[in-house]
C-alpha atoms as an extended CHARMM CRD file, in Angstrom:
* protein
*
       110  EXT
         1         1  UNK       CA             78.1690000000      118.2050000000       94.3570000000  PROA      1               0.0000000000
         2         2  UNK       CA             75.8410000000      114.9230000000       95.1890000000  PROA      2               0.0000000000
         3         3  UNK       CA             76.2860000000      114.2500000000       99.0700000000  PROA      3               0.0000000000
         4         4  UNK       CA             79.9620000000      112.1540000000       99.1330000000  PROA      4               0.0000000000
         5         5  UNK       CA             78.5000000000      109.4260000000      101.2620000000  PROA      5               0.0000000000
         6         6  UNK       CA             76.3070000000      108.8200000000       98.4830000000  PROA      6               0.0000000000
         7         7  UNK       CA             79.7870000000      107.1570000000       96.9900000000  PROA      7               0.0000000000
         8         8  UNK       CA             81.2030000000      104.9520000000       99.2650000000  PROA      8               0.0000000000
         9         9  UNK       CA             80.4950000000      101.7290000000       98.8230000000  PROA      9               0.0000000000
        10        10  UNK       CA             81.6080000000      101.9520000000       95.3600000000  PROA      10              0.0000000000
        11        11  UNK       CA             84.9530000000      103.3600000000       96.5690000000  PROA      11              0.0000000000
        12        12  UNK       CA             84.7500000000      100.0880000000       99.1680000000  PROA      12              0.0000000000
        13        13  UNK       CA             84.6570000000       98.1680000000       96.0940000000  PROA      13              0.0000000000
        14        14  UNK       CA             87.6310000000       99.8600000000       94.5870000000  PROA      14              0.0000000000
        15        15  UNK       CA             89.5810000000       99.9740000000       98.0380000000  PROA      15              0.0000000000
        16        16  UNK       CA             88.8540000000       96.1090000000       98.2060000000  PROA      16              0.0000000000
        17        17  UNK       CA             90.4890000000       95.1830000000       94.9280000000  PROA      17              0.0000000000
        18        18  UNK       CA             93.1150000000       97.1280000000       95.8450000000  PROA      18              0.0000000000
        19        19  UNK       CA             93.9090000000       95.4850000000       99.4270000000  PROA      19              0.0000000000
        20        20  UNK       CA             93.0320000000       91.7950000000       97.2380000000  PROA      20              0.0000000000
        21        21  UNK       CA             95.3520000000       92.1780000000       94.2480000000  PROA      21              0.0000000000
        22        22  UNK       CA             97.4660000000       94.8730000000       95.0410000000  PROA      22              0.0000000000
        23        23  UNK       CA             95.8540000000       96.5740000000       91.7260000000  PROA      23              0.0000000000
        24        24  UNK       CA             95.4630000000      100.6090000000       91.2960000000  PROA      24              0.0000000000
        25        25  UNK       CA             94.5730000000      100.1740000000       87.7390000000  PROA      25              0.0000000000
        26        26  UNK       CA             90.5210000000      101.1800000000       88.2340000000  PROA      26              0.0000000000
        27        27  UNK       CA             91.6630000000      103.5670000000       90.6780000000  PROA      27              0.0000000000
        28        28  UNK       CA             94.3100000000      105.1840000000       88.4870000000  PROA      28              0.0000000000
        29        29  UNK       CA             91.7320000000      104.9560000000       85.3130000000  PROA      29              0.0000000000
        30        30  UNK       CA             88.7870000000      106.2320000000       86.7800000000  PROA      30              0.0000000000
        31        31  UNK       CA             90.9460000000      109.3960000000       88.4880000000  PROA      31              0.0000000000
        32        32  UNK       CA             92.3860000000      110.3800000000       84.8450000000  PROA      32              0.0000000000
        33        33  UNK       CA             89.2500000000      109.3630000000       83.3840000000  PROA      33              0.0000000000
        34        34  UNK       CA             87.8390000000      112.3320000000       81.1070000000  PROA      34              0.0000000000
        35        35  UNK       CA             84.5480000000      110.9390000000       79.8080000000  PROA      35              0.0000000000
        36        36  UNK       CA             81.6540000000      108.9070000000       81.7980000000  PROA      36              0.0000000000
        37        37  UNK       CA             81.9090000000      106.2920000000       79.5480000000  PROA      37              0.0000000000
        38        38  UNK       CA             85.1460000000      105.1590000000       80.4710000000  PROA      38              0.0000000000
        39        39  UNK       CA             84.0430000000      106.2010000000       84.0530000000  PROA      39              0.0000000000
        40        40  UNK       CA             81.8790000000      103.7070000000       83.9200000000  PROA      40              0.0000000000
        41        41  UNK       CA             83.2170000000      101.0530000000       81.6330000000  PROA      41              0.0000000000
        42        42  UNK       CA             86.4380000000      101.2730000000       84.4780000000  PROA      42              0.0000000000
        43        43  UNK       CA             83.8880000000      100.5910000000       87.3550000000  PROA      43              0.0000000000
        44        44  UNK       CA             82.0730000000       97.7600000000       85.6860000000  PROA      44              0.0000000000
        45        45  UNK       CA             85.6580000000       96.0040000000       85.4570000000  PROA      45              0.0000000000
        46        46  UNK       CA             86.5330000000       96.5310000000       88.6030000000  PROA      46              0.0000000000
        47        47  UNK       CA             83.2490000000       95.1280000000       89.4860000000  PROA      47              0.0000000000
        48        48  UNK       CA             83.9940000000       91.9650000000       87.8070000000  PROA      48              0.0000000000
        49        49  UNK       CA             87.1430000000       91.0560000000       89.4420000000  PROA      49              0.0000000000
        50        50  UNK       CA             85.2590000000       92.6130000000       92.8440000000  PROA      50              0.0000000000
        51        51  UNK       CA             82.6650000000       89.8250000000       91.8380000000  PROA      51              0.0000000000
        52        52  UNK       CA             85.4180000000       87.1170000000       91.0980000000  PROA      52              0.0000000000
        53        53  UNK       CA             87.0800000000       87.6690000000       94.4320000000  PROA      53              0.0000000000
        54        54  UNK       CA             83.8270000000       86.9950000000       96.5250000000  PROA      54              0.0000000000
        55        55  UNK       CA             83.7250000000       83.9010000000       94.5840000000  PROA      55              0.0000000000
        56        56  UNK       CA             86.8160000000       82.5910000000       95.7510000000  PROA      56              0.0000000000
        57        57  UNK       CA             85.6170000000       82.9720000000       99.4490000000  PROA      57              0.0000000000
        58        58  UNK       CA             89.0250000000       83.9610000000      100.7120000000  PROA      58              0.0000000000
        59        59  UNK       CA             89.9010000000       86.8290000000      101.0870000000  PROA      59              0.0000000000
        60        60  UNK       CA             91.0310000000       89.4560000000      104.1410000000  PROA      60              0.0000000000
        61        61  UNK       CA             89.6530000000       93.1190000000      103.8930000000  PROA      61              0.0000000000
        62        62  UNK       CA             85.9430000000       91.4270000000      104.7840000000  PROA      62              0.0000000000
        63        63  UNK       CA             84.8640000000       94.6940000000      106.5350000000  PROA      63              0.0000000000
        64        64  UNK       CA             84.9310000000       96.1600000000      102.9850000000  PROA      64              0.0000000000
        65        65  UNK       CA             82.6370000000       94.3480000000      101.1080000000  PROA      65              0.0000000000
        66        66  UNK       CA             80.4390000000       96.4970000000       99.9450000000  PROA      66              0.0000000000
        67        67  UNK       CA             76.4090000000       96.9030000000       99.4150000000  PROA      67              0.0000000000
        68        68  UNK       CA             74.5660000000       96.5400000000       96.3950000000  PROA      68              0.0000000000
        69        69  UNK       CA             71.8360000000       99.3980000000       97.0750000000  PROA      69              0.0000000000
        70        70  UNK       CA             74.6130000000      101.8680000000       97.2260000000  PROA      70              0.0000000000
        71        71  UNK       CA             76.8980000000      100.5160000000       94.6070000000  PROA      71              0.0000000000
        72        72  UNK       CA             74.1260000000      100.8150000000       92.3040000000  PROA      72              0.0000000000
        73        73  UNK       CA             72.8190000000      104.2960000000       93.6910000000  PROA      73              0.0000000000
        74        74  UNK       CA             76.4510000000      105.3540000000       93.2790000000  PROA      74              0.0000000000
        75        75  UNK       CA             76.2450000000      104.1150000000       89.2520000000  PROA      75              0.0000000000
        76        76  UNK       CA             72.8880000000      105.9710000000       89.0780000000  PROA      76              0.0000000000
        77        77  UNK       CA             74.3530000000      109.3190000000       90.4990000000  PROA      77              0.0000000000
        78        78  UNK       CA             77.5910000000      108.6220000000       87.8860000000  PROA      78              0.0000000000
        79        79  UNK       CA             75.6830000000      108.1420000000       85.3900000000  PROA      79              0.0000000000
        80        80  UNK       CA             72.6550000000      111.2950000000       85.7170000000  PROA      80              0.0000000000
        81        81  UNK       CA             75.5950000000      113.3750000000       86.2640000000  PROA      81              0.0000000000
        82        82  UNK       CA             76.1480000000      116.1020000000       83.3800000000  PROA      82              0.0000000000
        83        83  UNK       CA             78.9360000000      118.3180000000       84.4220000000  PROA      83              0.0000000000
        84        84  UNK       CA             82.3600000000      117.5080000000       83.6800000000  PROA      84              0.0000000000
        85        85  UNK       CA             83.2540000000      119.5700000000       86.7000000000  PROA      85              0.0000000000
        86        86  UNK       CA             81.4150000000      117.9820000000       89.1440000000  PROA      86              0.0000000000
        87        87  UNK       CA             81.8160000000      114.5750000000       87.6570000000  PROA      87              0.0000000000
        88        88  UNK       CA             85.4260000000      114.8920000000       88.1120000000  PROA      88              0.0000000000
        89        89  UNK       CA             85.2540000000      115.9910000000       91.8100000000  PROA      89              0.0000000000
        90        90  UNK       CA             83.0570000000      112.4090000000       91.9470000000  PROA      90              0.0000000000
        91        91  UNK       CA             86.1640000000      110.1940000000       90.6980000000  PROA      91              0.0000000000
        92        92  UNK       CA             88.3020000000      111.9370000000       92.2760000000  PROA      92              0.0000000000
        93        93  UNK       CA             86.8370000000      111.9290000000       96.0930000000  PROA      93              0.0000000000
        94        94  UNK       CA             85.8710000000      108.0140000000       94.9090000000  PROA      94              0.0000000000
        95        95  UNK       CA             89.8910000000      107.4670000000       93.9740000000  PROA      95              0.0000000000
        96        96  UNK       CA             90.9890000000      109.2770000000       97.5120000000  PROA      96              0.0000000000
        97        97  UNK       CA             88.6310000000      107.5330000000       99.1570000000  PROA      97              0.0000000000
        98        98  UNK       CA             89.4920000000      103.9890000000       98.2230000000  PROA      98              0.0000000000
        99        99  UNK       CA             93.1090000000      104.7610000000       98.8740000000  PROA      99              0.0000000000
       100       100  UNK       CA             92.3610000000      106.1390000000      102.2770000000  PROA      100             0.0000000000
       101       101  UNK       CA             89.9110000000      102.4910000000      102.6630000000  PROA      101             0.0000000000
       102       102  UNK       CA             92.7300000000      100.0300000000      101.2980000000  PROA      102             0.0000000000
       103       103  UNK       CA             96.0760000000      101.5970000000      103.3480000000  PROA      103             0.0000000000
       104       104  UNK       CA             95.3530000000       99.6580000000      106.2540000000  PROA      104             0.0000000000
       105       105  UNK       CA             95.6220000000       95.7240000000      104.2720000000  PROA      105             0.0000000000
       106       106  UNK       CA             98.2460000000       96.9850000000      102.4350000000  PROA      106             0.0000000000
       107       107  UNK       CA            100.6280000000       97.8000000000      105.5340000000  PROA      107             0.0000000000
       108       108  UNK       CA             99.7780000000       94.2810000000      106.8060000000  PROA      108             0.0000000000
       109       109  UNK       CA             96.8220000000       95.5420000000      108.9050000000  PROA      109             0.0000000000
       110       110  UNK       CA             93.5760000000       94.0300000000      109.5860000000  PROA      110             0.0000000000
């Protein structure tokens, strides 16, 4: 497997929806995802309504905004990877991982 660090700022992304809207959707989709495609369709959705939250300018879980460079090396990776196996392992450290990031909003932490 690709070093996991190499993944989380798109999990930040995910996490940060998730602590915004209260939405698991992407997470949920990506983790039961069985195709790269739809891996990747998920993510650039999530992106959007990562995108339309910035917009807004309010919003609390600041410290995970996430950076460009490794959202898109984290696409790249997604995207040269070939094995189903270790795909899967991908999503499914990215899902933990942007549960573990968002707990903290969502039990009225900062």
């Amino acid at each position: 497997m690709k070093d996991i660090r190499d993944f989380d700022e798109i999990a930040k992304v995910l996490a940060f929806v998730v602590a915004e809207q209260g939405n698991y959707s992407y997470i949920d989709r990506i983790a039961n995802a069985n195709s790269k495609d739809i891996i990747l369709a998920c993510l650039r959705e999530a992106l959007r309504d990562y995108h339309s939250i910035l917009r807004r300018g309010e919003y609390k879980a600041k410290d995970l905004k996430a950076k460009e460079i490794g959202v898109k090396n984290a696409l790249n990776k997604i995207f040269q990877t070939h094995d189903r196996k270790e795909l899967k392992e991908i999503v499914s450290f990215i899902s933990a991982k942007a549960l573990t990031l968002s707990a903290k909003y969502l039990e009225g932490g900062e």
